[in-house]
N, C-alpha and C positions, 0 to 999 in steps of 0.2 A: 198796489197791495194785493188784488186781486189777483193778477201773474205768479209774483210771490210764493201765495196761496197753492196755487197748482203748480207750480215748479215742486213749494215742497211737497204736497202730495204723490205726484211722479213720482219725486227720489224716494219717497217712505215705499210705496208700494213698488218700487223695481226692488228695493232694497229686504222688502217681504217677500215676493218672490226667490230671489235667490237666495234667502235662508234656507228654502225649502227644496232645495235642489242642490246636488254636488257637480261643481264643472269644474273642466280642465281643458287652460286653452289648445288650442292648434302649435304647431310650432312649424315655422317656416323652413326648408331648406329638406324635409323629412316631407314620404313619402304620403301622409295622410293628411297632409296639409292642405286645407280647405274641404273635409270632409269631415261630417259631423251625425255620430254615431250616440244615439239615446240604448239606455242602459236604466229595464224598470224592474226592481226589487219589490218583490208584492208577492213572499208564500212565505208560510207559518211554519215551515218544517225544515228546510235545507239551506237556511240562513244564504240567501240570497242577498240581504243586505250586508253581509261581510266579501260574496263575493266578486259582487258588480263593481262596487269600488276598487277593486282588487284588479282589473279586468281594465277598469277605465283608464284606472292610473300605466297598466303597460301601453293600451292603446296612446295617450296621450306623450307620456315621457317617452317612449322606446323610438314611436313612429308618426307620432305628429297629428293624430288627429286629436278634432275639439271632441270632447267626448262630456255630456251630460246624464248624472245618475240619478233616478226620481224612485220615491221611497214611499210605502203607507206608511202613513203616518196618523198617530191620533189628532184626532178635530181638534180636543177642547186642552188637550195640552205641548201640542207642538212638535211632540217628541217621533222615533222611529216608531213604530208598536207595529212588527209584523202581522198580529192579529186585527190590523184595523183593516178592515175589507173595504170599506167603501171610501175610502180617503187616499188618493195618491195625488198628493196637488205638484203643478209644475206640469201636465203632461203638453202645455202649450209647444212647449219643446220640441214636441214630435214634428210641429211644424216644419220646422227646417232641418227635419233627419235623413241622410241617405241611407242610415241602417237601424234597424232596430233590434234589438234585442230584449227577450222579457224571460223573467225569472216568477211568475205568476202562481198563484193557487188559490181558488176560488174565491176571487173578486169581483166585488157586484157595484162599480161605480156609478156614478151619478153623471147626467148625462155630458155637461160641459168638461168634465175629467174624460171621458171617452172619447167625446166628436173629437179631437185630434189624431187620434188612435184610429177609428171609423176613415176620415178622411187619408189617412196614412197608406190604410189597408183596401181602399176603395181608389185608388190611383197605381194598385198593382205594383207596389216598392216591396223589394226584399226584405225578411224578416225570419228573426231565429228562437223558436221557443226550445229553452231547455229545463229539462225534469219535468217538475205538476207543470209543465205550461201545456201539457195535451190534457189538463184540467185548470184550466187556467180563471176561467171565470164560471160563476154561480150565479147567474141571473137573466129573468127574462127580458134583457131588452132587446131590441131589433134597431138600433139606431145604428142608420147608415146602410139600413137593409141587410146588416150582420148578424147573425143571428148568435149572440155573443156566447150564451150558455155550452153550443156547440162549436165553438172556436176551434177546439183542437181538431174532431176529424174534418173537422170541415176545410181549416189553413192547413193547421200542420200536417196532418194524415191521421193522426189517433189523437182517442180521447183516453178516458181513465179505465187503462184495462186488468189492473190487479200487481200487486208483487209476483213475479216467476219463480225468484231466489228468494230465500229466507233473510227476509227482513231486518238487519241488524244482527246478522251471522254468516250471512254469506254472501260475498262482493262480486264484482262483474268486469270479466277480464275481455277488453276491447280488439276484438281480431278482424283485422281489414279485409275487406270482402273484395278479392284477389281482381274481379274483373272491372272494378275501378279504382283499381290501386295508386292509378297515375293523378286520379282527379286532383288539382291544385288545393283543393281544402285539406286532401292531405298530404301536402308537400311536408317532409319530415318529421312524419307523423310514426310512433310507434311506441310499443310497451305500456299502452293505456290501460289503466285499470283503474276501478270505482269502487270506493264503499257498501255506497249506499244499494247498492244490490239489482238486479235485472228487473225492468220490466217488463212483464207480456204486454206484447202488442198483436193487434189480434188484426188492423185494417191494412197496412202496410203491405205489400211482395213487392218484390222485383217487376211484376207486371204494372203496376201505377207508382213506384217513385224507383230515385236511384239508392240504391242501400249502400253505404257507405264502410259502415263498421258494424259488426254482431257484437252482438253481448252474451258471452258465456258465464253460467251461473259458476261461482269457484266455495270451495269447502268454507273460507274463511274471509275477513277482510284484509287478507294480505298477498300481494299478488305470490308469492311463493305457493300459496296451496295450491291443491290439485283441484283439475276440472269435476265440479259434479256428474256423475253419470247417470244417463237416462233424459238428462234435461236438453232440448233441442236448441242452439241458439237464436237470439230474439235480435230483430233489429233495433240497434242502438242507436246508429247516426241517420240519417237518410234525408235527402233531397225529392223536393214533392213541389209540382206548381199548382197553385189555388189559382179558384175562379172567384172574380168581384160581381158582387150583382150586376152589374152594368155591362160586363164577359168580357174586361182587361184580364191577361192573365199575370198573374205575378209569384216569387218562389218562394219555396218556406223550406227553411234546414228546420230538423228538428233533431235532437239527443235525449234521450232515458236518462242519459248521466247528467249529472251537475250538483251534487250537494257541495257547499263549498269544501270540504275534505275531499271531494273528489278534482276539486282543483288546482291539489298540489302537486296533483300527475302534470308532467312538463307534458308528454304527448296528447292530454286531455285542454288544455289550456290552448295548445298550438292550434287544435281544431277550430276556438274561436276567434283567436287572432287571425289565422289566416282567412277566414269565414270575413271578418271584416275588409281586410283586403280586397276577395275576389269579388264581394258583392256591393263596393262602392268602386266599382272598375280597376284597378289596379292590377300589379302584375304579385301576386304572390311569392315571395321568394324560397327559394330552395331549402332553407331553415330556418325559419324569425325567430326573430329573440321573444322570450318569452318568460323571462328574467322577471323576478318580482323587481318592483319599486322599492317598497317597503316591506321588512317582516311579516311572513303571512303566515297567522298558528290557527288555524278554520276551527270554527266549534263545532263540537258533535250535532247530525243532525237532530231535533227530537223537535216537540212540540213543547211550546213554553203560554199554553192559553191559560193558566192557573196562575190569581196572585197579581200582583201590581210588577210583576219580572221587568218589563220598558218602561215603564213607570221609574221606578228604583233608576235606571240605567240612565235614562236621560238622555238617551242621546241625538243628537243632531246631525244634517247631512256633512256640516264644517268639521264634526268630529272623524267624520275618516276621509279628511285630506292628506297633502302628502306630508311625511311624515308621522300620520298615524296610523293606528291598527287596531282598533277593539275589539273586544272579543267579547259576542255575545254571552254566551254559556261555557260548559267545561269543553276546556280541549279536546277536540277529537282525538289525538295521539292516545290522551290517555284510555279512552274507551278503546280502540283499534288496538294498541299492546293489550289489553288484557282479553279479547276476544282472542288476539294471535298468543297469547301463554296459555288459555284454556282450549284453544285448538290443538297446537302441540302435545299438551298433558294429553289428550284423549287419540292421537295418535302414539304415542308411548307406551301406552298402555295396552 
């Protein structure tokens, strides 16, 4: 009886675990197979939980890797809630990751959610923060000798260094920086453009990492406007190796861009697909597919900290499997056309 007992407890609790996680297996014969790439949705503003699943699903169906997505999530009701800071359960995961990817913004976890994370980053394995993940977390611990609060200049190269472009009026036109044009991350790589607008960065040159792609500030959020004038281009993509306290060295891409609207750009998307290729060893190919899985309609970015919003939504990590697609808030399309009709009207004029 006592067997029993613990058998069913095992099944209950592998079976609560993976409530709380979205995976997608490997697929044999396809070149990511037997690599396995975590994917962590944790910021309050650029719906990262529409886009990672979005990301997973090409890595997994297109090319074969097992690909797991891990979410904040509220404590006490189960659900997604991007505003839950301190709750990202499932990061066990990271255990057996050759790549990581994080979609973060000031997350202050509790220590057994991070020592995976710690141990991840203190064995000098590759990792890619994109958008607030050069503000990625809000808290003082030091577990693992990390000094988490300081993650981004420290891994990535930059922390939170301000808006450049105007914030929700003016987008960020991705122009590859000619002397490493050939680098395999950007193997068919071009015509990127972003929403969600430039950031200054202020720690990065070409003298401590490789810069990849500038971000030019544009009039509008539609790559047709023109270039702002006066505005200096900012590094957008760039390649940076950090040091582990222990002084393994290990490398960190990092990008300004990534609201999920900005990941309907084919040439913006390609950057992280092939990112997962070169940095789980692999040969990157000349154009990957980059093909959504499923309909993908991004929500506008914004802040949705007001009100029971995930609450209402209820949603689960099973809920964006394949075959589905929720949508947090209002379409991005729709905000982006009318920023592009009231930019046009004021050029006509």
């Amino acid at each position: 009886m006592r067997t029993i007992i613990l058998s069913l407890t095992c099944a209950l609790t592998a079976t609560a675990a993976q409530a709380n996680t979205l995976s997608f297996p490997g697929t044999k014969g396809k070149p990511g197979n037997g690599k396995h790439i975590v994917l962590i949705a944790g910021d309050d503003e650029y719906r990262s939980e529409e886009s990672c699943p979005m990301l997973a699903k090409i890595l997994s169906k297109h090319h074969g890797f097992k690909t797991t997505v891990l979410f904040s999530q509220n404590k006490e009701g189960g659900f997604i809630d991007a505003n839950a800071q301190k709750n990202i359960p499932g990061t066990k995961a990271v255990n057996t990751a050759d790549f990581l990817i994080l979609g973060l913004r000031f997350r202050d976890l509790p220590d057994d959610q991070l020592k995976p994370l710690a141990d991840y980053l203190n064995a000098g394995k590759p990792v890619f923060g994109f958008r607030t993940s050069t503000h990625g977390f809000r808290t003082k611990s030091k577990l693992g000798g990390i000094n988490w609060g300081n993650l981004g200049p420290d891994v990535l190269g930059e922390g939170w260094a301000g808006h450049y472009g105007g914030h929700g009026s003016q987008g960020a036109r991705g122009v590859i920086n000619e002397p490493h044009a050939k680098h395999p991350i950007l193997n068919g790589v071009s015509d990127v453009f972003a929403e969600s607008d430039v950031y200054g960065v202020r720690r990065v040159t070409k003298d401590n990492a490789t810069i990849l792609v500038h971000g030019v500030v544009t009039e509008a959020l539609v790559p047709e406007s023109a270039d702002v004038k006066g505005k200096q281009p900012q590094p957008a993509v760039w390649l940076k190796k950090y040091q582990t306290p222990e002084g393994k060295e290990g490398t960190a891409l990092c990008t300004t861009m990534g609201s999920s609207c900005d990941l309907d750009n084919e040439g913006l998307r390609r950057i992280f697909i092939n990112a997962a290729f070169h940095f789980t060893g692999l040969e990157v190919p000349s154009k990957v597919d980059v093909s959504f899985v499923d309909p993908f309609n991004p929500s506008r970015f914004s802040f949705l900290n007001r009100g029971d919003h995930f609450k209402k939504l209820n949603l689960k990590p099973a809920d964006f499997g394949y075959g589905k697609s929720p949508q947090i808030t209002e379409p991005a399309s729709v905000f982006i056309n009318k920023n592009a009709e009231k930019w046009k009207t004021s050029k006509s004029q």
